[in-house]
N, C-alpha and C positions, 0 to 999 in steps of 0.2 A: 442727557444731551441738552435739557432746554439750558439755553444762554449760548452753547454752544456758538462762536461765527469761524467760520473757512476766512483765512488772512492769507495762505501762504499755500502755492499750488507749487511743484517741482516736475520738470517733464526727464525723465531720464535720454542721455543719447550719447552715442557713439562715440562724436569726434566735436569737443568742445567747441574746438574753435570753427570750424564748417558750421556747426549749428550755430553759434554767434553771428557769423556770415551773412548768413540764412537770416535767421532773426532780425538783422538791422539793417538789412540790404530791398530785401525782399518786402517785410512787413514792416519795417522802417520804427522798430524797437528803442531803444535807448541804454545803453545799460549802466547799470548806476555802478557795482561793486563785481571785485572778483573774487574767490576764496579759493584756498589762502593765498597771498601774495606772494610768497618763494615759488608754488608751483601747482595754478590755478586748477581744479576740478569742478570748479561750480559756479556759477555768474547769475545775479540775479536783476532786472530790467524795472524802469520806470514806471510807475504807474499811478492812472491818476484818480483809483479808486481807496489805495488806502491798503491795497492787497497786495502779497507779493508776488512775484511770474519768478520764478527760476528753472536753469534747468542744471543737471549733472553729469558731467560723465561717469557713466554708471551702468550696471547691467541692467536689464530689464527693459523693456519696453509695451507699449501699449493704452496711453494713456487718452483719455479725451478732455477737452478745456473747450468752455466757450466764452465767448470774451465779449460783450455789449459794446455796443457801435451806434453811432447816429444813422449813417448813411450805407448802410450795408451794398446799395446797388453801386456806388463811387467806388467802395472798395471789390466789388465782385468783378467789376472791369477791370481793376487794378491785377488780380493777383490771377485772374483763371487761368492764364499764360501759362505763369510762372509757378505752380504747384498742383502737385497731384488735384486731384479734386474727386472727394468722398461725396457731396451732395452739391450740388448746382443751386444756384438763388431761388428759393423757392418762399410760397405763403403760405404757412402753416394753416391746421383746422384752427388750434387756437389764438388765431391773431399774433402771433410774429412773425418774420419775415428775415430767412437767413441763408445761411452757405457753411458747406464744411470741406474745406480742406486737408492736407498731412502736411509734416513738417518732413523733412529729408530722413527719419529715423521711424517716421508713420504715427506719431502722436497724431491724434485728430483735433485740430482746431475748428470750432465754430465760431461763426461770427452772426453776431443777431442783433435785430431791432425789436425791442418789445412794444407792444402794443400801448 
């Protein structure tokens, strides 16, 4: 595994386009491409670490992703409203400082500040 890097994360869900919805409405995503163009299953989002965010329509579900943030408390007013919420804003023992959310399908999103 050494060299090993994660580039490309995939959340599986239900109803592509609800979760697209979701994703650019809600967390205000971008998304860059669809696959395949005659009769999309998969869409993958902007990103401005170099990584990919997709998700699929697809069976299975269960996934967790945490995404790094500057301002994790700007966005925790943001979205507490507007989705499930797995963990509330909290400050970790080891110095970061996050929240976790679900997506309409129950992926668990985190959103963190590292110390």
């Amino acid at each position: 595994m050494q060299g090993t890097r994660l580039e490309h994360v995939r959340a599986n869900v239900t109803n592509l386009a609800d979760a697209v919805h979701w994703y650019t409405t809600v967390l205000g995503f971008e998304v860059e491409s669809y696959w395949p163009p005659e009769s999309p299953n998969y869409v993958h989002f902007v990103t401005h670490s170099g990584a990919t965010f997709a998700l699929m329509e697809a069976e299975g579900r269960g996934g967790r992703f945490n995404f790094t943030v500057d301002d994790p408390d700007t966005l925790w007013a943001t979205l507490k409203h507007q989705a499930t919420i797995i963990e509330p804003l909290f400050d970790t023992p080891y110095g970061t400082r996050k929240f976790t959310i679900a997506d309409p399908d129950g992926n668990q999103l985190g959103f963190v500040r590292n110390s």
